[in-house]
C-alpha positions as CSV (number, residue, x, y, z in Angstrom):
1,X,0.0,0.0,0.0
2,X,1.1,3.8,-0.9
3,X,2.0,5.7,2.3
4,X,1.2,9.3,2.3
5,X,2.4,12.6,4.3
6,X,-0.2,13.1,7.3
7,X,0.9,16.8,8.0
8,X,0.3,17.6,3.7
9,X,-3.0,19.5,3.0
10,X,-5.7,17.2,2.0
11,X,-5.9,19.3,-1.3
12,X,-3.1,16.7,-1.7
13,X,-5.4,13.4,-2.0
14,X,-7.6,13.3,-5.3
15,X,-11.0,12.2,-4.2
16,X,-12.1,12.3,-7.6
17,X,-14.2,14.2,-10.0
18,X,-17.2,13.4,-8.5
19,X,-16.2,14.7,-5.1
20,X,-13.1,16.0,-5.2
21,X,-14.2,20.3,-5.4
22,X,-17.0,19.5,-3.0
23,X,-14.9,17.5,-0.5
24,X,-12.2,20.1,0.0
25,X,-14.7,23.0,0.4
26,X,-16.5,21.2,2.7
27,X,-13.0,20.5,4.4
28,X,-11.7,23.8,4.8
29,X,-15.1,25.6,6.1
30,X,-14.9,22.8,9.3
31,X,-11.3,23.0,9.6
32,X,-10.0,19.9,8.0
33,X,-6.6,21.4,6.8
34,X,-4.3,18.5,6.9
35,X,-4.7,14.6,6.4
36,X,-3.6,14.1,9.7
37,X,-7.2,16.4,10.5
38,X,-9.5,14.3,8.4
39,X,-7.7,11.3,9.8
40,X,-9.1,12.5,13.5
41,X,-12.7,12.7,12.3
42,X,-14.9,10.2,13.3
43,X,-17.5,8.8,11.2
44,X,-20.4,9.8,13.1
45,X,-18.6,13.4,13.4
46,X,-18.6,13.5,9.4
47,X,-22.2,12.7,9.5
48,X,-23.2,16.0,11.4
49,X,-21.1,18.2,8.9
50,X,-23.9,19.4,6.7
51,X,-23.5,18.7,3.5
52,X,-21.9,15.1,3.7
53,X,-24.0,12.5,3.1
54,X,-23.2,8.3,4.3
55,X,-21.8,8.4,0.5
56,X,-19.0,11.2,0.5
57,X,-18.2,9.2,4.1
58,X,-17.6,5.7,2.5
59,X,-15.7,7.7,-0.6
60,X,-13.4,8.6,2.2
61,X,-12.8,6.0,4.1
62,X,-11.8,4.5,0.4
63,X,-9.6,6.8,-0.3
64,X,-8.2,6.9,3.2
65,X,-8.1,3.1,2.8
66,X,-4.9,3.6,-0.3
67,X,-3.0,5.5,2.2
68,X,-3.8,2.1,5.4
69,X,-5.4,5.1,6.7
70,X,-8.9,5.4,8.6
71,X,-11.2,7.8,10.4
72,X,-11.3,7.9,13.7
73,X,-7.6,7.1,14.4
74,X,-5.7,8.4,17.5
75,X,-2.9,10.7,17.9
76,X,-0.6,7.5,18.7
77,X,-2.1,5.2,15.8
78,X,-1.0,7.8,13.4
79,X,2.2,8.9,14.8
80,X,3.1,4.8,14.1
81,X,2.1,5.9,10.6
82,X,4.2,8.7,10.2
83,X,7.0,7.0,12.3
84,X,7.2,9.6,14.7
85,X,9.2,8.8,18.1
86,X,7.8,11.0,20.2
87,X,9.9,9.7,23.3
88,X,13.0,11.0,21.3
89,X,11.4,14.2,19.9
90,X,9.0,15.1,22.9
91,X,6.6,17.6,21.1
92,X,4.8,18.4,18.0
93,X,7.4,21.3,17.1
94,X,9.0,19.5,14.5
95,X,6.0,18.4,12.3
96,X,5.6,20.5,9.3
97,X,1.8,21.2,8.6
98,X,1.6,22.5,5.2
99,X,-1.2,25.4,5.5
100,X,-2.2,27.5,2.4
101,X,-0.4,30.5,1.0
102,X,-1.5,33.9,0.7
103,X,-1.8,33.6,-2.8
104,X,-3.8,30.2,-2.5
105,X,-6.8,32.5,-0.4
106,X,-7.1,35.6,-3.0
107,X,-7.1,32.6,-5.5
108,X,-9.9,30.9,-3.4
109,X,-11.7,34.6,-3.2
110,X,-11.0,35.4,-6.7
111,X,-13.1,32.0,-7.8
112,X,-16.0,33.0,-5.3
113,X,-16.3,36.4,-6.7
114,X,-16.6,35.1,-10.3
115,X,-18.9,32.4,-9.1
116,X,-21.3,34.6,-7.3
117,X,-21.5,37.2,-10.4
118,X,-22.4,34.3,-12.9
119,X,-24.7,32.8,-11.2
120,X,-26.7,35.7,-9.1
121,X,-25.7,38.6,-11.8
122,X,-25.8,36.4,-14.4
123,X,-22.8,37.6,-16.3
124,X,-21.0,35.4,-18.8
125,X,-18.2,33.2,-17.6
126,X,-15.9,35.6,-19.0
127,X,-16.6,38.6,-17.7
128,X,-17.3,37.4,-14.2
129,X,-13.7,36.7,-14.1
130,X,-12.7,39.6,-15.5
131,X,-14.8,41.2,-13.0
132,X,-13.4,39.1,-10.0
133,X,-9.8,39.6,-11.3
134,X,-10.3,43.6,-11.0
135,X,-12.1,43.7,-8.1
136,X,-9.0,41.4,-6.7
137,X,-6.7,43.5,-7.8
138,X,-8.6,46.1,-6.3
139,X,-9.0,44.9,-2.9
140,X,-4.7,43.4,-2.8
141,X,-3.6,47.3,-3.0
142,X,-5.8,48.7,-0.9
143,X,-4.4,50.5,2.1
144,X,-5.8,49.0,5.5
145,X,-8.0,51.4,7.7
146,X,-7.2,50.9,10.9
């Protein structure tokens, strides 16, 4: 079985076409940043999160399931994954947690802009995202007004 990098975003796993957009946005509005995150979730705490249906849930645990990973594991169960000493090392310090990058978020905004003006404004695809891209460009260089 593949082994993957807990403390990578889960923008790293492909869950597919099907899922894959939904998933992560899903993810990131209920804090679900890294794999070693997801990993924590329960089942029955995947259930609450709106949105997620027993379906998305089993598409996980499959694609969990590649990696020999589960939901629901512990701290320790996944540190044995990782191979993580933690008697040597003593803390959490040292594990990198990959997080996203400025540029990743005005990205992410960009794409909600443009989505909310073609679908509510009903502007073409095009010039949503030229609208989005200006109104981006707008908002980076403004001066804060605190």
């Amino acid at each position: 079985m593949e082994k993957i990098d807990i403390s990578k975003s889960v923008k790293s796993i492909d869950f597919g076409k099907q899922y894959g957009v939904r998933v992560q946005r899903i993810f990131q509005t209920n804090g679900i940043f890294t794999v070693r995150d997801l990993c924590r979730q329960s089942k029955q705490e995947l259930v609450h999160i709106r949105y997620f249906s027993e379906r998305s849930i089993s598409m996980i645990e499959e694609v969990l399931g590649k990696y020999a990973l589960q939901l629901g594991m512990t701290n320790k169960e996944m540190d044995e994954y990782a191979g993580i000493d933690f008697q040597e090392s003593g803390n959490l310090s040292n594990i990198p947690i990959e997080k996203d990058t400025e540029a990743d978020k005005w990205e992410e905004r960009r794409y909600e802009i443009a989505k909310e003006l073609f679908v509510h404004q009903h502007l073409s695809a095009y010039n949503a995202v030229t609208e989005a891209d200006s109104l981006i460009k707008y908002l980076k260089n403004m001066p804060n007004s605190n």
